[in-house]
C-alpha positions as CSV (number, residue, x, y, z in Angstrom):
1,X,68.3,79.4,87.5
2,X,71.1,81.2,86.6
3,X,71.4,84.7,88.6
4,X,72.2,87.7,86.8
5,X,75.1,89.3,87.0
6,X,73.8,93.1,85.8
7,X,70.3,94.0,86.2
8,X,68.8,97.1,85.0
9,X,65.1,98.0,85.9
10,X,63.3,100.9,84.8
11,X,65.6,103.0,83.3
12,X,64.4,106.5,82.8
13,X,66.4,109.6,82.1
14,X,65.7,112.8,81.3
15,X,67.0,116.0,80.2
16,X,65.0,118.8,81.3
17,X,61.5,118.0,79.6
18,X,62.8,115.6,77.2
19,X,62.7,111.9,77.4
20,X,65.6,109.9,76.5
21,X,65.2,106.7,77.8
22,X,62.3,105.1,79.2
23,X,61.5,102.4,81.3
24,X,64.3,100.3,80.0
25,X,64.7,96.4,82.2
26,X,67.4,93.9,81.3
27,X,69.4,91.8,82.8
28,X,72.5,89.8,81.3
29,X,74.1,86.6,83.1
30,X,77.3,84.9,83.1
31,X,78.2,84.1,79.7
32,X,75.5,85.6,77.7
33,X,76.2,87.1,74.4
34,X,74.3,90.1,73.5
35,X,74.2,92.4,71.0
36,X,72.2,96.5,71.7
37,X,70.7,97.5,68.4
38,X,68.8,100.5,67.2
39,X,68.5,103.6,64.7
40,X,70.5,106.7,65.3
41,X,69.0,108.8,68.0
42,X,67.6,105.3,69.7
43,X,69.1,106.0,73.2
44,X,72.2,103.4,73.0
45,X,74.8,105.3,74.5
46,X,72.5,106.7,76.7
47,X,71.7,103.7,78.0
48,X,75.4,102.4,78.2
49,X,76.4,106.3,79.9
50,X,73.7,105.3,82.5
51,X,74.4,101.2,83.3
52,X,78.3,102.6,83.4
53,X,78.1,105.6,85.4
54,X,78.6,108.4,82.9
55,X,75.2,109.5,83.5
56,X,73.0,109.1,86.5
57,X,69.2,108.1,86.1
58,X,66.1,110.0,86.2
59,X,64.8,106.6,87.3
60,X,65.2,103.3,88.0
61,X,67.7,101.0,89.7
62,X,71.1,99.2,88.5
63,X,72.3,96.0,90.4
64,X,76.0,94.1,89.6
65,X,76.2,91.2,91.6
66,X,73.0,91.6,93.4
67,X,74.2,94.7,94.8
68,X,72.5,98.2,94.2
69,X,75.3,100.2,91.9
70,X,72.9,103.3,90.8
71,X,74.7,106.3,93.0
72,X,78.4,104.8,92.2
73,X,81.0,106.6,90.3
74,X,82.0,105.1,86.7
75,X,85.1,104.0,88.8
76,X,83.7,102.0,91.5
77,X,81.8,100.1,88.9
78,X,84.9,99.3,86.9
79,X,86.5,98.0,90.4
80,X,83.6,95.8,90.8
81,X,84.1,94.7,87.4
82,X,81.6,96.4,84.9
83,X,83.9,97.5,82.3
84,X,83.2,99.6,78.9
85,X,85.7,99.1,76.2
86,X,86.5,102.7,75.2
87,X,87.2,103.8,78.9
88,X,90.3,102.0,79.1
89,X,91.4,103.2,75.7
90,X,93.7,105.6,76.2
91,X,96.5,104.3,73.7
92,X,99.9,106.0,73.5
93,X,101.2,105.8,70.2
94,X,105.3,105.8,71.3
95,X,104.4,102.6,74.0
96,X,104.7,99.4,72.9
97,X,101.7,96.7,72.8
98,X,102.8,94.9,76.1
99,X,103.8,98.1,78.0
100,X,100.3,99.0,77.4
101,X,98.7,95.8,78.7
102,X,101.1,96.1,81.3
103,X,99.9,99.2,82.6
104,X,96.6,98.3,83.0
105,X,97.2,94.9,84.8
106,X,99.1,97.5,87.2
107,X,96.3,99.8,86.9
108,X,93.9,97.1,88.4
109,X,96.3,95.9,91.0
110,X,96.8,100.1,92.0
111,X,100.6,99.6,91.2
112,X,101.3,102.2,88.7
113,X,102.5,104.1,91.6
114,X,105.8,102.5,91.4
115,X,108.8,102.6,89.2
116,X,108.0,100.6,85.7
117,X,111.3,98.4,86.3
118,X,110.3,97.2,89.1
119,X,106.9,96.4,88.7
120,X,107.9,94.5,85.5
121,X,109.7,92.1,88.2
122,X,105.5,91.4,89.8
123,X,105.0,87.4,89.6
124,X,102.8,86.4,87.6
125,X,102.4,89.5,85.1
126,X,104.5,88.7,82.3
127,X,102.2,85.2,82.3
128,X,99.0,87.0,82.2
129,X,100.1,89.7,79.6
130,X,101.3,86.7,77.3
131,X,97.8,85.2,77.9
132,X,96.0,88.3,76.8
133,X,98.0,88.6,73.9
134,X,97.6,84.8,72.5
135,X,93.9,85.9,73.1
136,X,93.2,88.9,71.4
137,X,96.0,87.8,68.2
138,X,98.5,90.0,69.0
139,X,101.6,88.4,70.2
140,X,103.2,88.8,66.9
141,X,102.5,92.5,67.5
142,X,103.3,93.0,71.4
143,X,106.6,94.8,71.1
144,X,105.5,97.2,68.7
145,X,104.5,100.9,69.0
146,X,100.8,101.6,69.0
147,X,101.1,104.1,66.8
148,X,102.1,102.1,64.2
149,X,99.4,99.4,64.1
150,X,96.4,99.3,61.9
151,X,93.5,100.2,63.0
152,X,91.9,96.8,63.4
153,X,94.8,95.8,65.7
154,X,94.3,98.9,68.1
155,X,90.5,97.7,68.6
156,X,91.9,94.7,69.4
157,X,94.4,96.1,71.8
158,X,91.3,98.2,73.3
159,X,89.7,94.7,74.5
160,X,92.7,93.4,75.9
161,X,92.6,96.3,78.1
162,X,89.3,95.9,79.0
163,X,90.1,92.2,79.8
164,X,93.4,92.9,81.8
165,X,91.0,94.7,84.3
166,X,89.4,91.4,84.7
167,X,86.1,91.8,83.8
168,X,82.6,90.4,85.1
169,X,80.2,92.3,82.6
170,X,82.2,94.2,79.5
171,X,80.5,96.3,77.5
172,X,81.7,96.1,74.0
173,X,81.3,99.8,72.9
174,X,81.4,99.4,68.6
175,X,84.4,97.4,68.3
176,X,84.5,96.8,64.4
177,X,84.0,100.7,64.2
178,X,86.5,102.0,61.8
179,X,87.8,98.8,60.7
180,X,87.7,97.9,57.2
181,X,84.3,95.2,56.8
182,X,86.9,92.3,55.1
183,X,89.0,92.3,58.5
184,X,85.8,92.8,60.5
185,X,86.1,88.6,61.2
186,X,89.2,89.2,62.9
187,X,87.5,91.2,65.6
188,X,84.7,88.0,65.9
189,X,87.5,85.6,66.1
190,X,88.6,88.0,69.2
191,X,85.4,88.1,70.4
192,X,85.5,83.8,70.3
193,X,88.2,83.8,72.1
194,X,86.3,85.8,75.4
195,X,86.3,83.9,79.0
196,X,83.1,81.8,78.8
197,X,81.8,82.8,82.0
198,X,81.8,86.6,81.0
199,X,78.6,88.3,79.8
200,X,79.5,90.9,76.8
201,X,76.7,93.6,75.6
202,X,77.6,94.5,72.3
203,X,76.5,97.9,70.7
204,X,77.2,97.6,67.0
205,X,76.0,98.7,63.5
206,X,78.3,96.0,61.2
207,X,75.0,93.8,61.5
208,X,76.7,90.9,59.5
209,X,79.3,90.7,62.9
210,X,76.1,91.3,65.2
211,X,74.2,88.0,64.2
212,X,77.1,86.2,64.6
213,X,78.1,87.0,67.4
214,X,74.6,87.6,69.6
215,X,72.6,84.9,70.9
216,X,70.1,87.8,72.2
217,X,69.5,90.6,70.6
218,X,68.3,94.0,72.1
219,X,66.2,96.3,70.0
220,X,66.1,99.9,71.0
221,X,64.2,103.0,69.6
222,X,63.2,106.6,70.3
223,X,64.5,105.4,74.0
224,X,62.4,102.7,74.8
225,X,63.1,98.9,74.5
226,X,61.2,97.8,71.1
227,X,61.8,93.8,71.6
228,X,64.7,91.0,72.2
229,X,65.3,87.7,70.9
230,X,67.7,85.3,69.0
231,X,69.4,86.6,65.6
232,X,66.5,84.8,63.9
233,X,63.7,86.0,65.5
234,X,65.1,89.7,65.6
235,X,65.8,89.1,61.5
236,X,61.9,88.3,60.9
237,X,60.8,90.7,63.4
238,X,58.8,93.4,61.2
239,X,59.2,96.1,63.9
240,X,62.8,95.9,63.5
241,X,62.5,96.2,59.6
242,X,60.6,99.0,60.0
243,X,62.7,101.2,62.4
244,X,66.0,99.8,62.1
245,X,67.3,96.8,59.2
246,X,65.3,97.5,56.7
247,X,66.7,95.2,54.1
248,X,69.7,93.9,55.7
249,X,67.8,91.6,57.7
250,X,69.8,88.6,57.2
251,X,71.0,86.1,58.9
252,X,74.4,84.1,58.6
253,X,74.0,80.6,58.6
């Protein structure tokens, strides 16, 4: 059996006498594909402020490798490689692509102390930057300003970052927000491209991109875990129709 990589066990948290998240256990292994669903007000980014150090518990314990995590900072965990999209995506709009991905391949080695010239000269990292490119689709894009990319490239760019910090669990945190739905496939060809061996936890409401991406599914509401299961199962679940999809349950083939 496979041995997971992050395990969460009952995950309470509270603020003063309210009840945000409850109970909450869930692990995810090397390569699984998941997807964190619920309503508005569910307790999502709770949860992800609590597995990533934002927040710390009421109760309950957090384990990456095997290895209790709960009392670390949100930086330890991102040195032992639990890595939330948005908290590398501080994007400078007169820096180019590259110099970006740069940065944080620096950033992960603790380089960024030296001159930028120099570094640039560091074996192996113009190799790795070109990799991360070819896998998020933006070669064609790498020596051009930030500022002046659309929208659905700099979500793009925001996972390569998260990647260039070498990853062992990333959390995706909404990464087709904002981005037009008929260049949403762009991001899941992105998302294809991930290391096989990396397990990804999705939070996203562009359902369409959740069932195909997911091959589990996590349900949330009013804080507690409602269910899990494959696309499918989630799709016919009526719980989920109740509280959450409604209508929209469906599934691409």
């Amino acid at each position: 059996m496979t041995t997971a990589l992050l395990e969460v066990e009952g995950l309470s948290k509270n603020f003063g006498g309210l009840q945000v998240s409850s109970d909450i256990t869930l692990d995810l292994k090397a390569g699984d594909r998941c997807a964190l669903i619920g309503p508005n007000g569910a307790g999502k980014t709770t949860f992800v402020n609590l597995v990533t150090g934002v927040l710390a518990p009421t109760a309950g314990t957090i384990r990456l490798e095997g290895q209790d995590v709960t009392t670390l900072s949100a930086e330890a965990r991102v040195r032992r490689g639990l890595i939330r999209s948005f908290q590398v995506a501080r994007l400078f709009r007169s820096m180019t692509v590259r110099e970006h991905l740069e940065l944080a391949v620096l950033e992960r080695e603790r380089k960024t102390f030296r001159l930028f010239a120099s570094v640039r000269r560091m074996p192996g990292l113009a190799d790795e930057v070109a990799g991360l490119l070819d896998a998020m689709g933006l070669t064609a894009a790498a020596d051009t300003p930030v500022g002046t990319l659309a929208y659905g490239q700099q979500r793009l760019l925001e996972i390569a970052l998260a990647l260039a910090l070498k990853p062992k669990v990333l959390i995706l945190d909404e990464p087709a927000a904002g981005v037009p739905h008929s260049e949403s496939h762009r991001i899941l060809d992105a998302l294809d491209r991930l290391p096989a061996d990396l397990a990804v936890l999705m939070i996203e409401h562009d359902m369409d991109l959740v069932f195909r991406f997911a091959r589990r599914i996590i349900v949330l509401a009013q804080g507690r875990l409602l269910c899990s299961g494959t696309a499918q199962e989630i799709a016919a679940d009526p719980r989920v129709r109740d509280v959450y999809l409604g209508s929209r349950a469906h599934v691409q083939a």
